[in-house]
N, C-alpha and C positions, 0 to 999 in steps of 0.2 A: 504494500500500500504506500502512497505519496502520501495524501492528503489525512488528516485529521478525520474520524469516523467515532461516534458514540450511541447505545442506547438511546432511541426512539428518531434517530435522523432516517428521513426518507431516502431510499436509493432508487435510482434506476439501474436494472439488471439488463444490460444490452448482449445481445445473444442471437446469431443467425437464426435461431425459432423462434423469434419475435422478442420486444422488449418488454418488459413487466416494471412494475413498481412495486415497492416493500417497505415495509416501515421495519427497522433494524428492531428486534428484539431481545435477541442473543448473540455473544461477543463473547470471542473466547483469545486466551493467547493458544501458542501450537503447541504448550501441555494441558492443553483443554478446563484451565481455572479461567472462570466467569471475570469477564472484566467490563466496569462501565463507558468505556472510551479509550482509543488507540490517539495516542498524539501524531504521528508520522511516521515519515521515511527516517529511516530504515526498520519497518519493521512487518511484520510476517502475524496475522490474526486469521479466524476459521467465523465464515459464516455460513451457517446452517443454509442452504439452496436445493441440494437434493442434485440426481446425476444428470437432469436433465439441463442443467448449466453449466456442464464440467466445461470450463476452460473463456467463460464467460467474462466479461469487464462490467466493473463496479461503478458507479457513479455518484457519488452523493448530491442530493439535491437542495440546492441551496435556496432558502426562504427572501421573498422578494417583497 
């Protein structure tokens, strides 16, 4: 991940089977402890998606 990502920011999951939206729920680091928010680059988190967006781009969506 680059950018800053926390509990309840909306994403866009952009994905050659179409794009969806999600509201973040769950945030983990990569030993799977619950965390409320990823500050940046450089760093490596798991968000629950499921396989049908293996290899997918994130986006967080920013409030306007």
């Amino acid at each position: 991940m680059k950018n800053r990502f926390e509990k309840g920011d909306m994403l866009e999951i952009i994905h050659p089977s179409g794009n969806q939206m999600m509201r973040l729920d769950t945030l983990t680091n990569m030993d799977g402890v619950p965390i409320e928010a990823a500050p940046g680059s450089p760093l490596h988190v798991r968000i629950p998606l499921g396989a049908q967006h293996e290899k997918a781009l994130i986006a967080r969506m920013l409030a306007v």
